[in-house]
N, C-alpha and C positions, 0 to 999 in steps of 0.2 A: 450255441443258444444266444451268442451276442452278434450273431452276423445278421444285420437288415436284411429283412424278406424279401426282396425284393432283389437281390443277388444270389439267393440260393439257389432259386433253378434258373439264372441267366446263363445262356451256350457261352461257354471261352470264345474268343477269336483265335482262329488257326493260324499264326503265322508260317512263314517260309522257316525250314530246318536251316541249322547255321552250317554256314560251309564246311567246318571243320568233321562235325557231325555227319554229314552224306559222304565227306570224303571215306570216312571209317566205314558207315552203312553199307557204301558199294564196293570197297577195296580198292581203292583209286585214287593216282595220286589227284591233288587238285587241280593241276596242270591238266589232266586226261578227263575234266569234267567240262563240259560244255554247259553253262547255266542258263537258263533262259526260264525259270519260272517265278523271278519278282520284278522285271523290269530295270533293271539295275542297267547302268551304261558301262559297255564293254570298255571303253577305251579309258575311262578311269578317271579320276582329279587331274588339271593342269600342272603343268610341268610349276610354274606359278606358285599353285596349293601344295605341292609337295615340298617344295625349297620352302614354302610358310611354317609349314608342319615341322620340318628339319632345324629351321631358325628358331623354336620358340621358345621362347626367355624367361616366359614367368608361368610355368604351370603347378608351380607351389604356392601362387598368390590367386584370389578368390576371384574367379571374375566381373566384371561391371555389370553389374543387375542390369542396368538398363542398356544393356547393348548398343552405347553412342556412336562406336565407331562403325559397326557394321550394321545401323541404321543411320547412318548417314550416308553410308555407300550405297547402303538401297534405294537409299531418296534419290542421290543421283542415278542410280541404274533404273528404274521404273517410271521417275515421275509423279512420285505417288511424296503428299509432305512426309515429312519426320517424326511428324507429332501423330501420324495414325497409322505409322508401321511397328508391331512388335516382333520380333525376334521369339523361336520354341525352339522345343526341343522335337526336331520336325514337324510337318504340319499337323503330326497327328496331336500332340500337345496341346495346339491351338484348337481344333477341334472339342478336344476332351475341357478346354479351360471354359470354352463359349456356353458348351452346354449346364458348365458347373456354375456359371452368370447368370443364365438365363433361364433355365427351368425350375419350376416347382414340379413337385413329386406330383404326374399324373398329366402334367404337360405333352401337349402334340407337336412330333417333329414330323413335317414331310419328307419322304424318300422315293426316290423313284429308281426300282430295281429292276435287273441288277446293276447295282454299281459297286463303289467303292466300300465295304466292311464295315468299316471304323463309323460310320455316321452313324447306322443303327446297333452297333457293340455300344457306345458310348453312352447315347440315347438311355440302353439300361443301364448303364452304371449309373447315371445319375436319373435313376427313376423316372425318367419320361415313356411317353406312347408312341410308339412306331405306326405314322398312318403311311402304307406302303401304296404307289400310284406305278403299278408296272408299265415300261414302255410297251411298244409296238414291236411285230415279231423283227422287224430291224431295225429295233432299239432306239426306236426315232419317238419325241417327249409323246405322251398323249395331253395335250395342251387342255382338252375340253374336261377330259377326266380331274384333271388337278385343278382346274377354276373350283367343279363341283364337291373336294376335298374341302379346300379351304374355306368352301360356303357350308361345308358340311358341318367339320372338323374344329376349324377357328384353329392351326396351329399357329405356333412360332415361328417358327424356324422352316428353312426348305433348304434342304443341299442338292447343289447342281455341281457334277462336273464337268467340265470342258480342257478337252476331249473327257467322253464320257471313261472309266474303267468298270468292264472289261472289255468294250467292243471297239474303244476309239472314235466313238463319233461324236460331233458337233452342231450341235442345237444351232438354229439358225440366229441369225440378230434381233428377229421379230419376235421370235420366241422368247429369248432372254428379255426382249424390255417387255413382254408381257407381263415375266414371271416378277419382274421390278415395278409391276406398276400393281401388284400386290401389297395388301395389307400386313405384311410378315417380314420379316427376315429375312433376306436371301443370300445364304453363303456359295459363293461360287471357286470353288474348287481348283484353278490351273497349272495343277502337279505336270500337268503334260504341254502347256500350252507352246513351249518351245518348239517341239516338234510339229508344230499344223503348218502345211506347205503354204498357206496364207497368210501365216502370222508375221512374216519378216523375218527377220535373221534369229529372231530368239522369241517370239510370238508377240512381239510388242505391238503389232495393229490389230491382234483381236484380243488384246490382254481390259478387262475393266477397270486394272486396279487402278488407273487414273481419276475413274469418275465414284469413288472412293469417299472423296474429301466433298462432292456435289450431292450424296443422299445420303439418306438417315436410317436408309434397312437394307444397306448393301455391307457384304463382307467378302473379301477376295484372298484366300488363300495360294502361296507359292513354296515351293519346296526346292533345296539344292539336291537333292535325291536323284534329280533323272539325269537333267542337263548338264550339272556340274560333277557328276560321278561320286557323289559325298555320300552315299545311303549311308553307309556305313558310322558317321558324323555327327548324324542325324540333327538338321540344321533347317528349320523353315521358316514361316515369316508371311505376317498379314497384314493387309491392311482395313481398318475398323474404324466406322464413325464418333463421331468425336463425343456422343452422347456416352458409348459405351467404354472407352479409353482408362478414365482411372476407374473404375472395378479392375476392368482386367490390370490395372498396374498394381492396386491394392492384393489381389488374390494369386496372380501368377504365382510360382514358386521362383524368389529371389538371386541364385544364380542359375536360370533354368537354361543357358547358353553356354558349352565349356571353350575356353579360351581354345584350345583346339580348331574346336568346329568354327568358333566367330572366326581366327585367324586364315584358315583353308577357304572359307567363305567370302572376306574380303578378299583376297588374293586369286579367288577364282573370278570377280567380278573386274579385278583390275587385267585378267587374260581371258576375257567374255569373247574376243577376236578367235582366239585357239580355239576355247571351246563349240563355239559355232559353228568351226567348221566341222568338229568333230559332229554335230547333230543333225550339217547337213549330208556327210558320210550315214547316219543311222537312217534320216529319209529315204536315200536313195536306196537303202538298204530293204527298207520298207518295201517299198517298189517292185524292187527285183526279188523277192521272197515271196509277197503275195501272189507275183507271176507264176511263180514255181510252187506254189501251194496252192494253186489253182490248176495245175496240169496232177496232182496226188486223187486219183478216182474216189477217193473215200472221203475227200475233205471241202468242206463249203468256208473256204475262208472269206471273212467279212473287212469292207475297206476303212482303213486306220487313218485317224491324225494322231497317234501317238507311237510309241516306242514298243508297240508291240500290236500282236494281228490275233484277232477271233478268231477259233474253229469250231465248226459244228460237223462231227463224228457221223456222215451218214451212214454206216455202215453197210455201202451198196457196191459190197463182196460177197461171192458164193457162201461163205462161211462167220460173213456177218462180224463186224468189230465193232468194240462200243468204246466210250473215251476213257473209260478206265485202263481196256487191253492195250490202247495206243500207249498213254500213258506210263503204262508198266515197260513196255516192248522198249519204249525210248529211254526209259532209266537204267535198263537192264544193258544198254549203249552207250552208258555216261552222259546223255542226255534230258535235262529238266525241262520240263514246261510244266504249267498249272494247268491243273486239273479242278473241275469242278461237280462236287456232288449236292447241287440244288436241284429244286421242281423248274426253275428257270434257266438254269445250264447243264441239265445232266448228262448233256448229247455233248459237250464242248470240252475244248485246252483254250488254253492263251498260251502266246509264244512270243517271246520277246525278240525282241531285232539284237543278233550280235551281228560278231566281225563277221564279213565275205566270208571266211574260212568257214566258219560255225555255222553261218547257212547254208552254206554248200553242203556240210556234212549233215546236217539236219536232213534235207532233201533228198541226198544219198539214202537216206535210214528209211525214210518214209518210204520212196518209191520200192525198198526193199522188202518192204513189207509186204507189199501188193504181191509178191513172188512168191514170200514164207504163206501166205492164208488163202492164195488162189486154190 
């Protein structure tokens, strides 16, 4: 009787089961499971972050509320000042902290589905309105739709990611300064942006968070989750105008970065060489997977700038497959991929890019399918 209405019939967000958990589920060692349904980078933290990890000297003392040192490495690694990068406890954090700033109960977020969970899970935590602007059936923005939202609506707030999750795609430049030349908020999302074969070595020529510190309704979130192999860490990091800076300093929670995660995180920025190359191994990877998930007769994969590839389940076998049987078929193989049960993906997986080896056997699985349902 003391829980706010307004969370009693809110849906949970489904996260990913924790590995230790699927390994027991399936009888398998961990070793024997090929993972591919949260995006997570195969090849792990820098040799770098782990000697960080292994060295560290004070994790009985609290750490720096204001994360100086690894917001100063971020100023030097992005370009973006000091004074309007925070430190979370990954980006979803930062997310969850924005909307606890910004909304009053009844307040309009734009979202443009499907993407990323967390923007419209959060949204009702903190009692705001979800005004939902679905893309195009190739998940490309519908630019006219969302003008006539925010002439409609009047929200706040708009989350945009780049590369989109879960299809991978990237909203053109014109698009984005459209969406910036709006009367709102614009959080722009680049969990993935390392991986876009245009971005440069770590996405920095299509990264915004530089022009940051030059508007008054831009917000550019980054996460160590994909490219630096930290999920696990949980370590991210935004940059926010200078209007909105001390709220979030005053409200954040106090050591919301553990000495841990800051430490693996400066020390993977000081081995950004290693890891680059590691991401240009996951592109190519990219590449050679979609190939091959374009020759699977049942599967319409869709083209990625991130770390992981779309599929839409057409079920054009004699015996007809849906994304759930795929789904079941490949875990019952020690392999994961995300499934999805929405009215906007209920025909689809996501499949994340591993090692060579992990796609080859993925592929292997797949085409074998076509043999077992013919």
């Amino acid at each position: 009787m003391y829980i706010r209405p307004h969370l009693q019939n809110l849906p949970p967000y489904t996260p990913i089961e924790p590995f230790e958990v699927l390994s027991q589920r399936l009888g398998r060692a961990p070793k024997d499971i090929i993972k591919m349904d949260a995006n997570e980078n195969p090849y792990g933290p820098s040799p770098a972050a782990i000697q960080a990890l292994a060295r560290l000297e004070y994790a009985h003392i609290y750490p720096d509320p204001e994360s100086r040192a690894l917001r100063s490495a971020l100023a030097e690694f992005t370009g973006a000042p000091v004074e309007a990068i925070l430190a979370g406890s990954g980006a979803d954090e930062l997310i969850d902290l924005l909307l606890r700033v910004i909304l009053e109960p009844g307040d309009r977020v734009l979202n443009l589905p499907p993407t990323f969970g967390m923007y419209a899970f959060d949204c009702g935590v903190n009692a705001g309105q979800v005004i939902d602007v679905p893309r195009h059936a190739d998940f490309s923005l519908d630019i006219p739709a969302i003008l006539q939202s925010v002439e409609q609506y009047r929200p706040k707030i708009l989350f945009l990611t780049t590369p989109n999750n879960p299809d991978g795609s990237f909203p053109t430049a014109a698009e984005i300064d459209a969406l910036l030349d709006l009367d709102l908020l614009v959080v722009i999302d680049e969990a993935y942006i390392e991986f876009t074969a245009q971005g440069g070595r770590l996405g920095e020529k299509l990264s915004r968070i530089r022009q940051v510190a030059g508007r008054d309704n831009l917000v550019v979130l980054r996460t160590f989750s994909k490219w630096a192999g930290l999920a696990g860490l949980r370590v991210g990091y935004g940059a926010f105008p200078g209007w909105l800076m001390p709220t979030l300093w005053k409200v954040k929670q106090p050591y919301n970065v553990n000495v841990a995660a800051s430490a693996a995180a400066i020390a993977s920025i000081s081995d950004s060489a290693y890891l680059a190359e590691n991401v240009a191994h996951l592109r190519n990877e990219r590449q050679r997977l979609y190939h091959g998930l374009r020759q699977v007769a049942y599967l319409k994969p869709f083209p990625s700038q991130a770390n992981f590839i779309l599929c839409q389940v057409t079920g054009d076998l004699d015996k007809g497959l849906t994304a759930f049987d795929l789904k079941s078929r490949l875990t019952a193989q020690g392999i994961l991929v995300r499934y999805y049960n929405t009215p906007l993906l209920k025909d689809y997986i996501r499949i994340s890019i591993g090692l060579p080896e992990q796609n080859d056997a993925l592929l292997a699985v797949l085409q074998g399918i076509i043999k077992e349902v013919a």
